[in-house]
Backbone bond lengths (Angstrom), bond angles and torsions (degrees), N, CA, C in turn:
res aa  C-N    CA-C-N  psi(-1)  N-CA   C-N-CA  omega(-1)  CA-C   N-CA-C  phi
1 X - - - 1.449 - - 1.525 111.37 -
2 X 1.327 118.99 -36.85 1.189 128.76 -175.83 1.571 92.84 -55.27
3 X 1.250 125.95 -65.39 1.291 121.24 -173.95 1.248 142.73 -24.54
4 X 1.738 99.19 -59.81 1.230 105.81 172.70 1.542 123.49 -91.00
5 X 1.843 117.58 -1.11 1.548 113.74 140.33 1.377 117.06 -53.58
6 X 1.502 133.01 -49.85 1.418 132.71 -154.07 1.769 85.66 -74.08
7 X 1.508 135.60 -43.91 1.724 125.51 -156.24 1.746 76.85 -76.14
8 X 1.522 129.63 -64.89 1.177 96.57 -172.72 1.557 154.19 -36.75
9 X 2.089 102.83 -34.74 1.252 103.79 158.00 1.407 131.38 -68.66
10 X 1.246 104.88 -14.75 1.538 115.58 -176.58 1.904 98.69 -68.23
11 X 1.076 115.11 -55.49 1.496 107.37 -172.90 1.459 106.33 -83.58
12 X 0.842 134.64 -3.56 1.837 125.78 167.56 1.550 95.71 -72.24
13 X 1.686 111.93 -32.85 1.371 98.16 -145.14 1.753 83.19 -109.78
14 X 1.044 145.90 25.86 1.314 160.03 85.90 1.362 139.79 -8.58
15 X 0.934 111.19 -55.39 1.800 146.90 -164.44 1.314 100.94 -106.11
16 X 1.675 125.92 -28.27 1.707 120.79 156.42 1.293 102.72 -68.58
17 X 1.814 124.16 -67.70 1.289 105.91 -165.17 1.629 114.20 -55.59
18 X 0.697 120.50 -20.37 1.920 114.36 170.85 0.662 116.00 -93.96
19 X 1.558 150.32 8.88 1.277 159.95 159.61 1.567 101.39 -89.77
20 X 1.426 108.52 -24.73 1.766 113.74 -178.73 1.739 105.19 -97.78
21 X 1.342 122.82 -13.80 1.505 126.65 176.83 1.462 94.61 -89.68
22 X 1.257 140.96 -57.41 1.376 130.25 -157.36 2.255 91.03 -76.60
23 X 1.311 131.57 -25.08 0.958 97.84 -155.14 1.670 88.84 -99.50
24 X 1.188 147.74 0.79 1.458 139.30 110.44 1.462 126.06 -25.31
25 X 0.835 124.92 -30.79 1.583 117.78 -174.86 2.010 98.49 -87.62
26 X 1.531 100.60 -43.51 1.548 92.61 -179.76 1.311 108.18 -96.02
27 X 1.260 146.35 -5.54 1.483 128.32 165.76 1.486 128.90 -114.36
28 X 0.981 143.31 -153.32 0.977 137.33 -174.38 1.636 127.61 -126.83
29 X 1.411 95.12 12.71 1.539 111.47 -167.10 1.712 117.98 -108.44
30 X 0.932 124.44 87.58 1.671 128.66 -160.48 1.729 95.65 -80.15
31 X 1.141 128.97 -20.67 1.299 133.36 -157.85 2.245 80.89 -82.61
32 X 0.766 111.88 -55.54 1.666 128.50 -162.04 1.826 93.03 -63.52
33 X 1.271 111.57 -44.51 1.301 127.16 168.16 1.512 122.21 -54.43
34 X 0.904 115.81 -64.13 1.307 126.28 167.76 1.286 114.71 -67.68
35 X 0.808 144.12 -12.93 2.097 144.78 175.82 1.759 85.20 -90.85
36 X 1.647 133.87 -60.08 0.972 124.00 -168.43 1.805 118.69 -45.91
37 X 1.747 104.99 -63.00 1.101 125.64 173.86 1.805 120.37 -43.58
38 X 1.125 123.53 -36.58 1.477 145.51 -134.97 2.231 70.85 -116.27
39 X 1.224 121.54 -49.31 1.646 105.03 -177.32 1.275 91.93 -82.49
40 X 1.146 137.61 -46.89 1.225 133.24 -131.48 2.448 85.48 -76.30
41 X 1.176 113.15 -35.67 1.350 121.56 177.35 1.588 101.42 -66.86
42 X 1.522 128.53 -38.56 0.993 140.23 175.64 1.881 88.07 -36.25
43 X 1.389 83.07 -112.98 1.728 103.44 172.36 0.890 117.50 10.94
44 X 1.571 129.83 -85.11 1.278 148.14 -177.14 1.685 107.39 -33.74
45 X 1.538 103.12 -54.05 1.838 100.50 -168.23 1.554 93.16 -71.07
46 X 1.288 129.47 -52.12 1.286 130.77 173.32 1.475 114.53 -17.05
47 X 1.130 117.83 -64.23 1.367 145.40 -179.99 1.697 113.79 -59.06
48 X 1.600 112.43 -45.38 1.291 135.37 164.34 1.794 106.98 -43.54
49 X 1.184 83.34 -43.68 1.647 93.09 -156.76 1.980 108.80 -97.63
50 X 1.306 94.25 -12.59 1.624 105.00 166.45 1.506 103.41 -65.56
51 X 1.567 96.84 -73.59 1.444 102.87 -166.11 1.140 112.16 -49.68
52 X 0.987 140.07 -35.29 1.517 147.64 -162.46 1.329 124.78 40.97
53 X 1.452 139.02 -161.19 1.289 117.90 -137.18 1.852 89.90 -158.13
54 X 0.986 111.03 113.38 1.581 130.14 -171.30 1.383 89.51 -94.45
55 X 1.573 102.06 141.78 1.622 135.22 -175.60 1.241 101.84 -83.12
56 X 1.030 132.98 165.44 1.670 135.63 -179.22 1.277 100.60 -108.38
């Protein structure tokens, strides 16, 4: 279960940083951009670090 919580945070926190590149490209606010991008990286390791990482 853990797993597929951690892939889920991975794509929320995915889907922010590109939700934070397209809303840079159409507005004019880098400050709004950068708080998005900067969680949206949050997330992702969050998520990285849920799922965690099985030994072979």
């Amino acid at each position: 279960m853990r797993y597929y919580a951690g892939k889920l945070l991975e794509l929320v926190g995915l889907l922010c940083v590109g939700l934070a590149l397209a809303y840079g490209v159409f507005q004019d606010s880098m400050r709004v951009e950068l708080y998005l991008g900067t969680a949206g990286g949050a997330i992702f390791v969050l998520g990285w670090l849920v799922e965690g990482r099985r030994r072979g």
